[in-house]
C-alpha positions in Angstrom: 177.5 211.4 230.2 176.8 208.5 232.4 173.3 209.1 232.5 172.8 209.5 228.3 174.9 205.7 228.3 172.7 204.6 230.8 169.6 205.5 228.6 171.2 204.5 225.6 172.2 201.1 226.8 168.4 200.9 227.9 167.1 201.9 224.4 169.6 199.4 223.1 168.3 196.8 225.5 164.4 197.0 224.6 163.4 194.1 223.0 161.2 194.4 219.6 157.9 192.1 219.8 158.3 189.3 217.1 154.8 189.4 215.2 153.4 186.9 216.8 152.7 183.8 215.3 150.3 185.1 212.9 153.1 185.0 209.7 154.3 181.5 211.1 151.1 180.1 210.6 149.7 182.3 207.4 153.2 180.9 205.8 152.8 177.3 207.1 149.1 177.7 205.9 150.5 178.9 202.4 152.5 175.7 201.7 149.5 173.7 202.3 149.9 170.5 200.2 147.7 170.5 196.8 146.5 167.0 198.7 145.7 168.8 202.0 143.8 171.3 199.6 142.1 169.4 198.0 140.6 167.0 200.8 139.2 169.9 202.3 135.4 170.6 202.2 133.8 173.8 200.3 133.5 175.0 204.2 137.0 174.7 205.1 138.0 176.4 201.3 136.1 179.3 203.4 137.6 179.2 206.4 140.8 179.4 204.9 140.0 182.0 202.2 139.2 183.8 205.3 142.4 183.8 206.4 144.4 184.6 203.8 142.5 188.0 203.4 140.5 186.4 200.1 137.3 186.5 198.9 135.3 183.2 200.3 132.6 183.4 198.1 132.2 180.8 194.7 132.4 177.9 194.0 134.9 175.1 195.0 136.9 175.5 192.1 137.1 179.4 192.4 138.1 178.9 195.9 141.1 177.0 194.9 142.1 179.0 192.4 141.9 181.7 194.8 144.4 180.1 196.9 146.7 179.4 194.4 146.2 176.2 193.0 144.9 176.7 189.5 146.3 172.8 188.3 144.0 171.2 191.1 141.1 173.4 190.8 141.1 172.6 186.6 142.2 168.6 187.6 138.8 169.0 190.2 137.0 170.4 187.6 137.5 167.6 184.8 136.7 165.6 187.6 133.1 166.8 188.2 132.4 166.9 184.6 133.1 163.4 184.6 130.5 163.0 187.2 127.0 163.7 186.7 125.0 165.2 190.0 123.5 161.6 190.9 127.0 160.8 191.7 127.2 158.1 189.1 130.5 158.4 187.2 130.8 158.7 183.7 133.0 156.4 181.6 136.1 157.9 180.0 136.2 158.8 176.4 139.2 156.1 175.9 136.8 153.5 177.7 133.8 154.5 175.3 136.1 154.3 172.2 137.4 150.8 173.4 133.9 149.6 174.2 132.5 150.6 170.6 133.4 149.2 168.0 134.7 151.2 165.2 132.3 152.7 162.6 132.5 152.0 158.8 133.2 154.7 156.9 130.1 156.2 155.1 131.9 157.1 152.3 133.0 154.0 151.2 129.7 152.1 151.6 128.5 152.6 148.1 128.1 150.4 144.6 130.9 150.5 142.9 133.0 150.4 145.7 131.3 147.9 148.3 128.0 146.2 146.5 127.2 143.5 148.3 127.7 145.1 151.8 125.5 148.1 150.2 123.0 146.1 149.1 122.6 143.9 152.0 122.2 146.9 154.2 119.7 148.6 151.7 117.6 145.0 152.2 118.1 145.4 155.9 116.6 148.7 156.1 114.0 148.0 154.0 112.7 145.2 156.0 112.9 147.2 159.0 111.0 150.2 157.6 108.4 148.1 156.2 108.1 146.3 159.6 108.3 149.6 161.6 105.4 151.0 159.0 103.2 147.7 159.1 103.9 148.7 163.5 102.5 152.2 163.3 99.9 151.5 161.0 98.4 148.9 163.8 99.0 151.3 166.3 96.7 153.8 164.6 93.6 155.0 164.5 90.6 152.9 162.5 90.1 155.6 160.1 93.9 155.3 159.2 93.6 151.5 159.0 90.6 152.1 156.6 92.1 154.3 154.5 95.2 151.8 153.7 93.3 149.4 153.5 91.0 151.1 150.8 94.0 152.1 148.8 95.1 148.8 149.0 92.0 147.2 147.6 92.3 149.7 144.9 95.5 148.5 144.1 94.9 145.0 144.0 91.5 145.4 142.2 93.0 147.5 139.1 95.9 145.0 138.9 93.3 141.9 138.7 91.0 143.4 136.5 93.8 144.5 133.8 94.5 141.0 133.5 90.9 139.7 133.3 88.9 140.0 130.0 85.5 141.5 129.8 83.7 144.4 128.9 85.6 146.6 131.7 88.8 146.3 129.4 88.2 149.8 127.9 87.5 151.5 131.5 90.9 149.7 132.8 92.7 151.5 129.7 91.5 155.1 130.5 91.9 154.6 133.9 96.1 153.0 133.2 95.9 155.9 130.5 95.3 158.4 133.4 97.4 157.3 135.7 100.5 156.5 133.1 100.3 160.3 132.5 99.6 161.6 135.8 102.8 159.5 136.9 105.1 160.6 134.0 104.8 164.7 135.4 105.5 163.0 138.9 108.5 161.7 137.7 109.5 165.0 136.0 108.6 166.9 139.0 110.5 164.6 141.1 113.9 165.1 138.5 113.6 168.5 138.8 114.0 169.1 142.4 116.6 166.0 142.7 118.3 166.9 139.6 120.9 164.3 139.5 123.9 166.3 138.4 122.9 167.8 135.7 120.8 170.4 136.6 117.7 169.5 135.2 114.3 171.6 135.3 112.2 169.7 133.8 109.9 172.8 134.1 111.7 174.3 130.7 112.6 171.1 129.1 108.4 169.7 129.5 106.0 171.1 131.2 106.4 174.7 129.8 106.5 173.2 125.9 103.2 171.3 127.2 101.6 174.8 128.4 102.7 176.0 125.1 102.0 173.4 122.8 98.4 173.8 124.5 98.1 177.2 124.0 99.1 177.2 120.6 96.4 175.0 119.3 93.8 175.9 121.1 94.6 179.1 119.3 94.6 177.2 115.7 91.6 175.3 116.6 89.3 177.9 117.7 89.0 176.2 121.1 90.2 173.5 123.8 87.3 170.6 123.1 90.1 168.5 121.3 91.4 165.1 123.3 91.9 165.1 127.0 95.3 164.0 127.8 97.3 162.2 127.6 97.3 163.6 124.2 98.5 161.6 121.4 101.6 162.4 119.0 99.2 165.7 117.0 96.9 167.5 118.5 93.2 166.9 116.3 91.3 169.7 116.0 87.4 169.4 116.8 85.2 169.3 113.9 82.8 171.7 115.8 83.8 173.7 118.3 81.9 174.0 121.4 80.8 176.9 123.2 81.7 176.0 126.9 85.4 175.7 125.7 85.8 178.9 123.9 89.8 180.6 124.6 90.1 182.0 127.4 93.1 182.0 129.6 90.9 180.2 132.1 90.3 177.5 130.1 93.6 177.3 129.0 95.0 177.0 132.8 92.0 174.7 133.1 93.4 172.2 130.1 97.4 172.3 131.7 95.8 172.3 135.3 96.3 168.5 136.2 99.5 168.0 134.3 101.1 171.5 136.4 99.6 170.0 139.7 101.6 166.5 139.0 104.3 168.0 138.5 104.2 170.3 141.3 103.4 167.4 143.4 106.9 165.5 142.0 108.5 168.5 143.0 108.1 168.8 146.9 108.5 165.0 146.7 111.5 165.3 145.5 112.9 167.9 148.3 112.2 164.9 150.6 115.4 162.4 150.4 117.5 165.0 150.9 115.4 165.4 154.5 115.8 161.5 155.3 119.2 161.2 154.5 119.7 164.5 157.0 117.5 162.6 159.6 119.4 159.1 158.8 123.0 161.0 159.4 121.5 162.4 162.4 119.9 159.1 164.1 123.4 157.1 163.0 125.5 159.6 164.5 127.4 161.2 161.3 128.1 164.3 160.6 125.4 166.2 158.5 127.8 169.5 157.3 129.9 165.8 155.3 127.0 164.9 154.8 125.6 167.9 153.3 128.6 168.8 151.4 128.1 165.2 149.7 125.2 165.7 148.7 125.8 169.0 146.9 128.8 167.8 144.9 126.2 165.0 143.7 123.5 166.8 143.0 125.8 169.7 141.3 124.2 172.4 143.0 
């Protein structure tokens, strides 16, 4: 009896080894402050990753999400978005929107609403295309220079000479004639692909009555030598017909062949304001979907 007291006493005597400091330290390294944390290197995030039994690979913010930390890892990484990597630091969006000043509303800047303000911004913008223009022109190459300057002359010269009496008078009219009508199928082109609310083709409500009108007498007359265009109010049929300009649906498409080029012309013409005002948005910094959706509701498509 003695001897199992003895032994118990002994077993009851045995002290149990605490577990070392290890748990001390892990817990004390657990309640690291988010500051402590967070003015640790990438290195040290390691080290202590390490320790805890976690994965020490990623980045900095990973490794403070890792040990537990998720508000300072996202407050880190708003803070190195805000930086860019040549360590310059990027203004703050309530600094930007305090710096600029606030933009006019688009929508508002038109006639009937704002005319003077429209209009002196449509004169600004002139002036600086035309100056911009005159700029690259210069810049260019002398064929280009040439060119302008040749259309230019051409300009001038037909304007002079319409106002200057002489024998040229009846060579000014054809050529005004000509370019009166070859302008006038621009313009319808142009309307067509603009439309202006209304859904205008000018394709059905012109040109198409011109290919038929065509067709028609060249079928009454018994050929297509009657007036070149622009036509006047009746077509006259020839007296003789002539051989060359039998009908033929080549001749025919050769009669209609300038006025459906003009107007084809006008057409891709016209599908290119809605390309600068898309560019203009763009550059000025507005939206293009508003932008686009008021266009649509003016053009009625």
């Amino acid at each position: 009896m003695a001897g199992t007291r003895r032994a118990r006493n002994n077993a009851n005597s045995v002290v149990i080894p605490r577990q070392n400091s290890v748990s001390d330290t892990g817990r004390t390294r657990q309640n690291l402050s988010p500051e402590a944390l967070a003015a640790m290197n990438k290195e040290q995030l390691r080290a202590e990753c390490r320790k805890r039994g976690q994965r020490a690979t990623g980045n900095k913010n990973e490794l403070l999400a890792r040990l537990g930390y998720y508000k300072l890892a996202a407050a880190v990484q708003a803070d190195t978005e805000q930086r860019p990597r040549n360590g310059l630091h990027h203004p703050h969006p309530k600094e930007i929107s305090r710096s600029k000043p606030t933009p006019m509303d688009s929508e508002s800047l038109v006639l009937w609403r704002r005319p003077l303000t429209t209009l002196e911004y449509f004169f600004k913008e002139l002036i600086i295309l035309i100056s911009t223009g005159v700029q690259r022109l210069l810049q260019t190459r002398t064929a280009y220079k040439l060119l302008a300057l040749t259309i230019l002359i051409a300009i001038l010269g037909t304007a002079v000479s319409y106002y200057i009496s002489g024998p040229h008078q009846p060579y000014v009219q054809v050529v005004i004639a000509c370019l009166a009508w070859w302008g006038w199928w621009v313009v319808l082109g142009v309307c067509s692909s603009v439309g202006l609310g209304t859904g205008l083709h000018t394709f059905l409500l012109y040109l198409g009555p011109h290919i038929a009108r065509v067709t028609l007498a060249a079928y009454e007359c018994g050929g297509l030598n009657f007036p070149e265009p622009p036509y006047p109010n009746d077509i006259i049929c020839p007296t003789q017909i002539d051989p060359n300009n039998v009908v033929t649906i080549w001749n025919i498409m050769s009669k209609v062949r300038i006025e459906s080029m003009m107007w084809g012309i006008g057409t891709a013409l016209g599908e290119l304001p809605p390309y600068f005002m898309a560019r203009a948005a763009r550059l000025s910094g507005g939206g293009v979907a508003e932008l686009a959706a008021s266009d649509d509701s003016r053009t009625g498509r």
